[in-house]
N, C-alpha and C positions, 0 to 999 in steps of 0.2 A: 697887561704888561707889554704885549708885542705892540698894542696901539701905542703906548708911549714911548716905543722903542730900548724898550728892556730887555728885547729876547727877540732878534735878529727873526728868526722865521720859527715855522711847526718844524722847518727839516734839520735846524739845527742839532747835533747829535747831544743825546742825555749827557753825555761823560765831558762834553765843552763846559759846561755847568758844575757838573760835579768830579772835576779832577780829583778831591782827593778819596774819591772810593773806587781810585784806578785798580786799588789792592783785589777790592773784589769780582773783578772780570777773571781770574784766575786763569790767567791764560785763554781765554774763550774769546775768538776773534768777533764771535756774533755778537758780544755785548756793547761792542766797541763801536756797532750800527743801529745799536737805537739810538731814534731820533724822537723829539718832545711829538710826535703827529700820530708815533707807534704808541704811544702813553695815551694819547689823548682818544683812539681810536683801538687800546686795548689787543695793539698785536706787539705788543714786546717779546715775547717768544719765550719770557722767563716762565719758567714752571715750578710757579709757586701755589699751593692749595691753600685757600680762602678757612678751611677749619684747623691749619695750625698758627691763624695766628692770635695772638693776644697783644693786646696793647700794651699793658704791662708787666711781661718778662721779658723785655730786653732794652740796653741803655742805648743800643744803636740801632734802630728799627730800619732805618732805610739803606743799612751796610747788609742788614739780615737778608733782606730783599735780594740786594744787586748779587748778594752770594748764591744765590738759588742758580741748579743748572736751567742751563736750554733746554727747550722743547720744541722750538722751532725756528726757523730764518726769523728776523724782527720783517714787519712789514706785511709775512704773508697769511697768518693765522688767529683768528679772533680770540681771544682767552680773556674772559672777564676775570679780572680780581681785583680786590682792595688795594693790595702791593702799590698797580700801575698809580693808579688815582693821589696816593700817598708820597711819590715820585714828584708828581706836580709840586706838592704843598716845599715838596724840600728845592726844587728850583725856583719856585717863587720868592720862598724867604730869602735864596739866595741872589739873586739880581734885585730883588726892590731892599735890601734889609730891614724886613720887617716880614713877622708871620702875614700867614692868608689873609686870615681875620683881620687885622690889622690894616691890610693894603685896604680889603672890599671897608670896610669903614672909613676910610680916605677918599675912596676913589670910584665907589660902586652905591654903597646901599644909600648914604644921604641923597644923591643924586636921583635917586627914583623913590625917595621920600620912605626909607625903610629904617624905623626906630630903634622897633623892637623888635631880638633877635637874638641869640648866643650860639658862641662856636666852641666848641669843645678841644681841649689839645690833649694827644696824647702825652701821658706820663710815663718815668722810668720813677718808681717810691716820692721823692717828693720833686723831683726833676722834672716840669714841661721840656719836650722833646720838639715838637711843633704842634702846627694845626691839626686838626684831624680831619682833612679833607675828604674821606671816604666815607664816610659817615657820623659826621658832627656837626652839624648844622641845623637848629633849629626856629624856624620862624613860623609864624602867624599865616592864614591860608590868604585871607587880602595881600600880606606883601609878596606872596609867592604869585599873587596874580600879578603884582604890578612887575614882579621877575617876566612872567609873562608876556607882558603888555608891552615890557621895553623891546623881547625880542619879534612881539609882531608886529611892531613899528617900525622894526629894522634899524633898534639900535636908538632912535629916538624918544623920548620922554619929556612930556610938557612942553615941545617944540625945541627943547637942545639936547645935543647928540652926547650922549652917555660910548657907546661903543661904536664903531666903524661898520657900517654898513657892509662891506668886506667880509668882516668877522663872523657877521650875523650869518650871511650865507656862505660860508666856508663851514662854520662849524655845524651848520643843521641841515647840508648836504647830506647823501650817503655816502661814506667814505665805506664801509665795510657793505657790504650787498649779501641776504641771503632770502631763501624762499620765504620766509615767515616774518622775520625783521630783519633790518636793518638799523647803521648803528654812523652813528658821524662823530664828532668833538662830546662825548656824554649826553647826546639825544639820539633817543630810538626813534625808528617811523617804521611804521608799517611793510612788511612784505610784499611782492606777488601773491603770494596766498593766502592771506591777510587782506588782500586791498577789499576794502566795502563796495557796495553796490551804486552804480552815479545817484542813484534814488536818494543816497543818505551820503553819499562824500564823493561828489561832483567831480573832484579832483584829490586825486590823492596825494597832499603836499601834509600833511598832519604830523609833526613831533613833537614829541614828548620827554618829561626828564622823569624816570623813577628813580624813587626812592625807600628806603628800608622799608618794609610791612604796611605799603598802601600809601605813599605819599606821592602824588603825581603833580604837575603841569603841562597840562595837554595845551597845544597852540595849532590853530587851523587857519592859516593864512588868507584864504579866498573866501572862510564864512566871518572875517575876521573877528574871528571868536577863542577868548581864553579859557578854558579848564582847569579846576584845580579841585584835587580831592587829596582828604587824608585820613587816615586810619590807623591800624593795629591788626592788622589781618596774616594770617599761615597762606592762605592765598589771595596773594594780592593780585595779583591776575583779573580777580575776578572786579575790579575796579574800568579797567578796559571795556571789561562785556557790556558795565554800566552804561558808557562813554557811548559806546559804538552800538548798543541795540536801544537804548534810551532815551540819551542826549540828544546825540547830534541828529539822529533822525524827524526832531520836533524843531531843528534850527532851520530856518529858513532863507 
């Protein structure tokens, strides 16, 4: 969307997009400072808890959201939850008019040769509400490598450009930095204490997008090599240890 010029910058603030759920800042000047880059990098400040929510008890999912108090300045504090992610889906619809799903089938998944795939929307009883960009998403593990492949070609696919090379390295930067991981536009990379040994990762440029109970795309820039695994796993974590005492130490 931003490459088309749908949505000005990441720094543009959420509420330029979403005026009419001005009701729900409830007087809170902090809310008033998130920007679409605190969404994308999971420091909205909002303090929302990921097990009260349900997709289907409420007719306004993303007003329930912006009502939730602070927790902290937008910008300075990492808080993952599904909320931020589901923020996205509803600026999206709104600058392009048309759900998520809808745009990436216009404008994303033909382009990198991706068929077959479904995207789930949340419901209110018989009412789709939007996409469900937090966890609705399901494809095939080949088109998740060619997801892959497009970003470590930087944006390229079959020799024409799908996204803005820009984009590719803005959003798999680290934008949030911690000892263990780090976290940019919805790709993790590896920590300081985390980083592998040069034996088995020469350079430690390695990110990754997880997903619910074991679904990954790992991308290694320098061994230009894609990863993708999927499962059903309580610890999915342990798909990493695969990756990283396994894999990549036989890639050459």
């Amino acid at each position: 969307a931003i490459d088309k010029g749908l949505i000005a910058s990441v720094n543009t603030k959420l509420f330029d997009y979403l005026p009419e759920y001005n009701y729900a800042r409830n007087g809170d000047s902090l809310k008033a400072e998130i920007t679409l880059k605190d969404i994308l990098t999971m420091r909205t400040g909002i303090d929302w808890q990921i097990e009260s929510f349900s997709t289907r008890d409420s007719p306004d999912l993303i007003g329930d959201i912006l009502e939730q108090p602070m927790a902290f300045q937008p910008g300075t504090e990492f808080y993952y939850h599904n909320g931020n992610t589901l923020l996205l889906s509803a600026v999206l619809e709104k600058v392009t008019g048309m759900p998520a799903d809808e745009f990436a089938r216009e404008n994303l998944f033909p382009q990198i040769g991706i068929e077959t795939w479904r995207w789930e929307d949340l419901v209110y009883g018989d009412t789709e509400l939007l996409c469900n960009t937090a966890f609705g998403l399901f494809m095939r593990p080949i088109d998740m490598a060619k997801f892959g492949l497009l970003y470590l070609n930087n944006g390229m696919f079959e020799n024409r450009r799908v996204i803005s090379e820009s984009w590719i390295d803005e959003s798999t930067k680290a934008s949030v930095v911690g000892s263990r991981s780090e976290y940019g536009f919805k790709w993790w990379r590896l920590g300081v204490e985390r980083a592998l040994p040069d034996s088995i990762l020469a350079v430690n440029d390695m990110y990754y997008a997880a997903g619910s109970a074991g679904q990954y795309i790992y991308v290694v820039p320098h061994l230009e090599t894609v990863i993708v695994a999927t499962g059903d796993l309580v610890k999915a974590w342990l798909i990493l240890e695969i990756v990283t005492d396994h894999i990549l130490p036989v890639i050459k």
